[in-house]
KEMI-147454 format. One record per residue: x, y, z of N, C-alpha, C in turn; residue in three letters. Coordinates in pm, whole numbers, padded with zeros to 5 digits, always signed. Example, Ala and Ser with C-alpha at 12.3 -4.5 7.8 and 13.67 -1.06 7.14 Angstrom:
<nodes>
+01319-00569+00780+01230-00450+00780+01320-00330+00780ALA
+01285-00225+00708+01367-00106+00714+01290+00003+00787SER
</nodes>
This chain:
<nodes>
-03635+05556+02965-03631+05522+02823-03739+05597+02749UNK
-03712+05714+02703-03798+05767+02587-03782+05707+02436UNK
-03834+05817+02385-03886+05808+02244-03921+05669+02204UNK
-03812+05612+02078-03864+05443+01976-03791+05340+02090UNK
-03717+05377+02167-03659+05242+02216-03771+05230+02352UNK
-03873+05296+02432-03934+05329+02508-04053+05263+02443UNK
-04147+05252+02316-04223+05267+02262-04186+05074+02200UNK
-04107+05035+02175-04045+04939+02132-04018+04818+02260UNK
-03994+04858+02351-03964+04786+02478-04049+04677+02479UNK
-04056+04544+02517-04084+04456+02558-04059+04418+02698UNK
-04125+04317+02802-04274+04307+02752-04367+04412+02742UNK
-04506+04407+02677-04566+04497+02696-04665+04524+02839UNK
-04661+04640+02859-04830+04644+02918-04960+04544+02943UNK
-04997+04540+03037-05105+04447+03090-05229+04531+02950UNK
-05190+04637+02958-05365+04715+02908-05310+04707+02751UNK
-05172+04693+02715-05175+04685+02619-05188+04531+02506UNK
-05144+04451+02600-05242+04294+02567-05369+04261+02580UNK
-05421+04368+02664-05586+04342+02656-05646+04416+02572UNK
-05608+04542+02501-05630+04591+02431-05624+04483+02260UNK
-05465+04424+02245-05460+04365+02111-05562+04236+02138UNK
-05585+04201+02236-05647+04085+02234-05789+04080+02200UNK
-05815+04201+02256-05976+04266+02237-05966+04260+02080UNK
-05864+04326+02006-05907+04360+01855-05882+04195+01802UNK
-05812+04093+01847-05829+03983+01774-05949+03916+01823UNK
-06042+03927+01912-06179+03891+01948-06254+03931+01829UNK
-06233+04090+01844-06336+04122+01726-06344+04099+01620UNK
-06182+04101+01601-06161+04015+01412-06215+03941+01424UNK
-06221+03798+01529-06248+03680+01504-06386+03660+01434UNK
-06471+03760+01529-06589+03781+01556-06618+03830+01448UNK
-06593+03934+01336-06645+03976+01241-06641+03861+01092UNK
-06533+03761+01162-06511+03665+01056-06559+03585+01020UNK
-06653+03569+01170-06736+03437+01221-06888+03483+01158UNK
-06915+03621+01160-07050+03634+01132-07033+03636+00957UNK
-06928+03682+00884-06955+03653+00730-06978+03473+00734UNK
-06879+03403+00794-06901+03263+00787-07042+03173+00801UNK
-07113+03249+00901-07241+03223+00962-07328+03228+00888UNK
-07307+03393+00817-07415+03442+00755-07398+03345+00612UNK
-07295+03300+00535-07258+03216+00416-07309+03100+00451UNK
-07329+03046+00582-07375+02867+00601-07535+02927+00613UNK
-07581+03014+00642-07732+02953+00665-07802+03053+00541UNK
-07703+03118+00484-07777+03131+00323-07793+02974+00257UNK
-07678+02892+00292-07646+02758+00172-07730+02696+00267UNK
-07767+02703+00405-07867+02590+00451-08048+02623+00370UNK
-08066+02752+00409-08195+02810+00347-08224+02729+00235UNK
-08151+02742+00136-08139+02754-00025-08165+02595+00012UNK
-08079+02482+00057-08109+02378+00060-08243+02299+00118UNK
-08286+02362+00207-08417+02354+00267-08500+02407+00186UNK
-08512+02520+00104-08613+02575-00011-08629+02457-00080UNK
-08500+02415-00147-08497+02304-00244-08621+02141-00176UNK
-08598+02129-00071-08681+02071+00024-08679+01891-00064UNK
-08627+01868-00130-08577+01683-00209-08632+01737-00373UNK
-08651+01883-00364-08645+01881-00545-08513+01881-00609UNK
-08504+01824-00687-08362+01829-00764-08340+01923-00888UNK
-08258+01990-00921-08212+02110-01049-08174+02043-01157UNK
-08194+02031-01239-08117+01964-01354-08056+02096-01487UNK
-07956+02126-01447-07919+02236-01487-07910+02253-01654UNK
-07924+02126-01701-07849+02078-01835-07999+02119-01872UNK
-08163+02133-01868-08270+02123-01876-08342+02225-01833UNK
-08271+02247-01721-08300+02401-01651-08440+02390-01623UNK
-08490+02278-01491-08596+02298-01466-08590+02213-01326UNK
-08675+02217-01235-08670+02100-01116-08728+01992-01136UNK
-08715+01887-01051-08796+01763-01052-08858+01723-00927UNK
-08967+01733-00866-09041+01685-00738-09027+01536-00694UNK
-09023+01534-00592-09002+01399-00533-09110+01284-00614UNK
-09261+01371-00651-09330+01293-00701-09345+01277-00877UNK
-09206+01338-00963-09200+01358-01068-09230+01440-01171UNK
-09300+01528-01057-09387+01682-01176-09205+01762-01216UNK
-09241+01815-01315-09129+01894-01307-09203+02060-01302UNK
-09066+02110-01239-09173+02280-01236-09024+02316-01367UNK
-09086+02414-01436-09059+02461-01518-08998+02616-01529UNK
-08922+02697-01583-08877+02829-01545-09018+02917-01599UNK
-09075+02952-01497-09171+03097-01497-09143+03191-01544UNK
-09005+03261-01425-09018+03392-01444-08852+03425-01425UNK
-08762+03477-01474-08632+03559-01399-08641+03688-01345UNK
-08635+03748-01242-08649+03858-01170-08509+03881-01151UNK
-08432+03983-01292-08274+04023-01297-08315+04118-01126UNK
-08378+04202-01078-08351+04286-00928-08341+04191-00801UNK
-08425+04091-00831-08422+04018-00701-08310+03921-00722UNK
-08257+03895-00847-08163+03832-00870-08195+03675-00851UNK
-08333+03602-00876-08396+03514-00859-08414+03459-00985UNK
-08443+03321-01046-08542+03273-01100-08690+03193-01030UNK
-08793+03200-01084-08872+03134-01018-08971+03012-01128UNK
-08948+02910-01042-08972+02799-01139-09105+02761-01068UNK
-09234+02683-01127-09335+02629-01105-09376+02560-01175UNK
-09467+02413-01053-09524+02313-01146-09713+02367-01159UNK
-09694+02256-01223-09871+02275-01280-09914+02308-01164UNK
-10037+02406-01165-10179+02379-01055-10268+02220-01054UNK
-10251+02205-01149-10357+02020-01154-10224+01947-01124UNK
-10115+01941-01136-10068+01820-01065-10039+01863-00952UNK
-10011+01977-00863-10005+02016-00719-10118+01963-00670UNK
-10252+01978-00754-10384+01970-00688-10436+01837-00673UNK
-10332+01725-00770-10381+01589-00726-10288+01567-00669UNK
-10167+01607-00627-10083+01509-00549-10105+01504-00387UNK
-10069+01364-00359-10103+01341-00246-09985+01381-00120UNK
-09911+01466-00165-09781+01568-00065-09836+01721-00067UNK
-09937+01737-00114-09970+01907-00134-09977+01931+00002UNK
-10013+01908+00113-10013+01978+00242-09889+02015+00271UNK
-09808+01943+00261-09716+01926+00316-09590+02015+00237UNK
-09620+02018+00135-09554+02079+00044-09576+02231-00021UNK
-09665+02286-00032-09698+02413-00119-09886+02449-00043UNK
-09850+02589+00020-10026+02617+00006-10078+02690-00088UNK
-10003+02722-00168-10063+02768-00273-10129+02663-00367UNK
-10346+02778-00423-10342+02683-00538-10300+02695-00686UNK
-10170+02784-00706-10113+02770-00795-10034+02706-00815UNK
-09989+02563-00764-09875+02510-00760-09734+02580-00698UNK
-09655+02466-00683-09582+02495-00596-09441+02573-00705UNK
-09377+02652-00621-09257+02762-00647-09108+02721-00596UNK
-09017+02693-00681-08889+02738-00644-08839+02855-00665UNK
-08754+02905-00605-08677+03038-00624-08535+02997-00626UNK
-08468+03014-00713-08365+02969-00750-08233+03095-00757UNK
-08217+03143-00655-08069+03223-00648-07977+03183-00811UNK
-07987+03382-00838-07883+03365-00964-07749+03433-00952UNK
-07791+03473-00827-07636+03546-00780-07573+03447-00652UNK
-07461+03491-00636-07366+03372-00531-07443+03417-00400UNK
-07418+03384-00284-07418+03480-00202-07343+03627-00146UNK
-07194+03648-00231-07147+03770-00209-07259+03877-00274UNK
-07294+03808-00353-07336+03966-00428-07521+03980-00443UNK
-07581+03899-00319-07665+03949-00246-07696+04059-00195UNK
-07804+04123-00188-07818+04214-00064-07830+04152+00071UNK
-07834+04059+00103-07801+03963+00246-07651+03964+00235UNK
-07589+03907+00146-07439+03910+00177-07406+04006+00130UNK
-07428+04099+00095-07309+04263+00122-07352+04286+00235UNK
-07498+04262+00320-07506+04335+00412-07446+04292+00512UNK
-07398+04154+00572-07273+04087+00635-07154+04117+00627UNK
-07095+04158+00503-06983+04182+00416-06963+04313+00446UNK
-07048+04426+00467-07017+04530+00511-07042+04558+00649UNK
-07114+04455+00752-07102+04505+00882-06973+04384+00955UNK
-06956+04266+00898-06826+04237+00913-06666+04345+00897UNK
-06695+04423+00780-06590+04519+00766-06616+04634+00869UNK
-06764+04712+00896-06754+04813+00994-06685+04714+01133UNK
-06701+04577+01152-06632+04546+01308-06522+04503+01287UNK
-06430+04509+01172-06306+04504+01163-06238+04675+01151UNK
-06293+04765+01107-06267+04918+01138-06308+04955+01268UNK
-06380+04923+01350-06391+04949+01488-06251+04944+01565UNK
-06180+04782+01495-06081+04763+01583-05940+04834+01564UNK
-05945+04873+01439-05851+04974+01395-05814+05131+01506UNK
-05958+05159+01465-05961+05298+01563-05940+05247+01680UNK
-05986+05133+01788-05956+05113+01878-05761+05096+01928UNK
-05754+05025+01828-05572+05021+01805-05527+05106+01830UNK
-05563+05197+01719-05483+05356+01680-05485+05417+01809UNK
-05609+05434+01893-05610+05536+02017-05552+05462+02092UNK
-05568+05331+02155-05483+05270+02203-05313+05329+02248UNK
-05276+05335+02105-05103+05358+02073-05147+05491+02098UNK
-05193+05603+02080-05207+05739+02125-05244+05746+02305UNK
-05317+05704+02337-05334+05677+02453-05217+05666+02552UNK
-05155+05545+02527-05040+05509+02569-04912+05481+02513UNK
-04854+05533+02416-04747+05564+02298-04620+05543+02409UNK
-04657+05632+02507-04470+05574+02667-04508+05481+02718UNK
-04608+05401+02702-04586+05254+02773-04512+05130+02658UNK
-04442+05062+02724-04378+04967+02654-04496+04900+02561UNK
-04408+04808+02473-04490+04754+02376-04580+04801+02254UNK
-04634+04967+02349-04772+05022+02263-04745+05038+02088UNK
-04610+04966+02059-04582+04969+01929-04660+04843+01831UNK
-04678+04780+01923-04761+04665+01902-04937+04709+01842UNK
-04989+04818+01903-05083+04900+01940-05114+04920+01746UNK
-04964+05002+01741-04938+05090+01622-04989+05002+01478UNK
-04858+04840+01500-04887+04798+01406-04992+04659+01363UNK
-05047+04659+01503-05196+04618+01466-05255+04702+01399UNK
-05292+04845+01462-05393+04932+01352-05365+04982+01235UNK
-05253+04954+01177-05202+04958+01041-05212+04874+00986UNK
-05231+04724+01048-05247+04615+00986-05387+04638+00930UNK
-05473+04646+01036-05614+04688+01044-05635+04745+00917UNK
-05651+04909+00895-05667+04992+00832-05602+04926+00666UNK
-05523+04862+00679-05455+04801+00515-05552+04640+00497UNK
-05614+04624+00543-05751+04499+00540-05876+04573+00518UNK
-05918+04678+00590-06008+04788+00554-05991+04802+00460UNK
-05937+04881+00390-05883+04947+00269-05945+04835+00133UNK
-05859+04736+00171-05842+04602+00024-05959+04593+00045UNK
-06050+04494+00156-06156+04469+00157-06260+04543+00136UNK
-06241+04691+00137-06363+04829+00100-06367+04857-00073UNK
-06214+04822-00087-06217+04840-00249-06277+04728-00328UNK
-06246+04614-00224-06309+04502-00333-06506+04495-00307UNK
-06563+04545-00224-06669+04515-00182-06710+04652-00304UNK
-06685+04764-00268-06703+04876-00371-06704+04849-00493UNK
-06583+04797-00548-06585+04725-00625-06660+04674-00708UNK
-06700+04614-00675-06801+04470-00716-06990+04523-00719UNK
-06988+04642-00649-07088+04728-00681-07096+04792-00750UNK
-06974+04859-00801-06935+04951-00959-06930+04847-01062UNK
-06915+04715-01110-06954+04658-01150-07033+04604-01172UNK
-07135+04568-01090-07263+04536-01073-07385+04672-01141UNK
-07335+04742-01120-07411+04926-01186-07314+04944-01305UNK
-07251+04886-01365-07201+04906-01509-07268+04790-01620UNK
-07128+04755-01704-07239+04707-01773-07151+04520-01781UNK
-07074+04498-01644-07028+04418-01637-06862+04426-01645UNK
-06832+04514-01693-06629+04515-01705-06606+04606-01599UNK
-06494+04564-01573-06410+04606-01420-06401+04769-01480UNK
-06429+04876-01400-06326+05012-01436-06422+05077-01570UNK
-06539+05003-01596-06616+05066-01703-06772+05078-01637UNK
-06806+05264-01663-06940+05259-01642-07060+05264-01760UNK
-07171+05233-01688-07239+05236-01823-07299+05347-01888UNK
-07253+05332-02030-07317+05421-02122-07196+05515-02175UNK
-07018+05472-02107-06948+05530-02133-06811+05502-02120UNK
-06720+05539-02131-06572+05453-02106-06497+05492-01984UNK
-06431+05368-01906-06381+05399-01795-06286+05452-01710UNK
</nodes>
């Protein structure tokens, strides 16, 4: 049996199920570390917060012991605000060890971007996508490799599947960086029309 009906045959290959199986490991695996990396940004952030509360309507925190810290500073690069309470009420309260060593009073940092559009989460976001293109090329040679063993069509349209998830997911991550370096509109750069 040559050519598509050869290439098409069922069942497949022993090497060619260990092969697709390998690339759904790695998907899994690249899916698991954006997931990972998204829970212990939102754990961080919650532990920063440490029982201060946001009151967004006021836009300031509130300490367990009632100081409120107030907005300091916005840092648009770090993509932060940073809020602080007094130095004299840090300096009489009776949680300062435990709470802040600074004697300027104590600091929140308040994330103004989500976590996608971090430099922590693109940098997940793009090595999640390099281990979903790993498995592509692995596919592709795969089906080149072994193109006359049964099944290896399977090979084919995994790494096409692959490569069309690459693709969407490279444009949208790109994306969102050409926007981020404009002046906010999709398809427009700044200082000129898109």
């Amino acid at each position: 049996m040559k050519g598509v009906a050869g290439v098409l045959r069922l069942p497949a290959d022993l090497e060619v199920w260990l092969l697709l199986g390998y690339v759904g490991v790695v998907l899994a695996g690249a899916r698991l570390v954006e997931v990972l990396a998204r829970a212990h940004f939102a754990r961080a952030w919650r532990l920063a917060e440490g029982g201060f509360r946001y009151d967004p309507h006021l836009d300031h925190y509130a300490c367990p012991q009632g100081e409120r810290l107030t907005l300091h500073l916005v840092d648009p690069e770090q993509q932060v605000a940073v809020y602080r309470a007094p130095a004299s009420s840090c300096a009489a309260c009776p949680r300062k060890a435990g709470c802040t060593p600074h004697d300027a009073g104590r600091r929140l940092y308040r994330p103004l971007a989500v976590w996608a559009e971090t430099a922590v989460g693109r940098f997940h976001q793009r090595l999640a996508l390099l281990m979903v293109g790993s498995t592509a090329a692995v596919a592709l040679g795969g089906f080149l490799c072994w193109a006359d063993r049964p099944g290896s069509a399977l090979l084919l349209v995994a790494g096409l599947a692959v490569v069309l998830r690459v693709v969407r997911e490279g444009r949208r991550l790109w994306g969102a960086e050409d926007r981020r370096a404009g002046d906010g509109w999709p398809g427009r750069r700044r200082g000129g029309q898109g």
